[in-house]
C-alpha positions in Angstrom: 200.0 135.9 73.0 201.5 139.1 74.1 199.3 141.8 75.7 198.8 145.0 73.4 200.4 147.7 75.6 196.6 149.5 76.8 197.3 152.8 74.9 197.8 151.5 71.8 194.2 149.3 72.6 192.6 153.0 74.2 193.8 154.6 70.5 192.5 151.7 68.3 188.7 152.5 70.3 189.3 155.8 69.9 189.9 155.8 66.0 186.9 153.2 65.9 184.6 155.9 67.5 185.7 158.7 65.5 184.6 156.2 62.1 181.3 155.6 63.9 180.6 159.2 64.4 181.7 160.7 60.9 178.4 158.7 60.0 180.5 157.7 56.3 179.8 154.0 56.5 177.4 151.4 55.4 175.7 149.5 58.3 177.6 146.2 57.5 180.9 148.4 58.0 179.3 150.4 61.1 178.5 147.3 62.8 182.0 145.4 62.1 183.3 148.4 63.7 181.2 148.7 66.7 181.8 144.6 67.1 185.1 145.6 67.2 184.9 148.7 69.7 182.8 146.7 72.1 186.0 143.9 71.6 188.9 147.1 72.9 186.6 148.7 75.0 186.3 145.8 77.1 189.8 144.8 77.0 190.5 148.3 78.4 188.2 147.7 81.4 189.6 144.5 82.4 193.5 146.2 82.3 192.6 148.9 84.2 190.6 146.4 87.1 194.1 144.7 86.9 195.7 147.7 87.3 193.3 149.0 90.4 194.0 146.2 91.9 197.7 146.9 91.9 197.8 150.5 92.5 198.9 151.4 95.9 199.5 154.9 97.5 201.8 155.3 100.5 200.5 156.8 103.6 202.8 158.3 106.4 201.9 156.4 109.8 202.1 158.1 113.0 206.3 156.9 113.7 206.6 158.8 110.3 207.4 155.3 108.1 205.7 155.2 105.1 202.9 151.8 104.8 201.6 150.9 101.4 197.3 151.6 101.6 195.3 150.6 98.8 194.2 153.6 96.3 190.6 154.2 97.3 189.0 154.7 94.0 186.0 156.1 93.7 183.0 154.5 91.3 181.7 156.6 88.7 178.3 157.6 89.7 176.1 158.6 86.4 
């Protein structure tokens, strides 16, 4: 099975979260949607941990050759 490419997965959530906010649908329909949300939203997270993992930023070191660092990201803090 070929991955979705992620923002065509990010735009599917995103068109399942505008349904659940227009507040139009029954709670059968609601809830097969928010199954479904919950389904993209965590394939999302797991491409982008891949992707963290895989980022790299180049740093300049002191003879002035450029050495591959990992990206320091930052966890959200709520």
């Amino acid at each position: 099975m070929s991955k979705e490419r992620f923002e065509d997965t990010f735009k599917k959530l995103e068109t399942i979260v505008s349904k659940l906010e227009g507040g139009d649908l029954s709670l059968e329909d609601s809830m097969k949607l928010f199954e479904e949300g919950m389904r993209l939203s965590r394939i999302c997270s797991e491409r982008l941990a891949e992707i963290q993992k895989r980022v790299e930023i180049l740093l300049k070191s002191e003879d002035g050759s450029l050495q591959p660092q990992p990206f320091p990201f930052e966890e959200e803090k709520d």
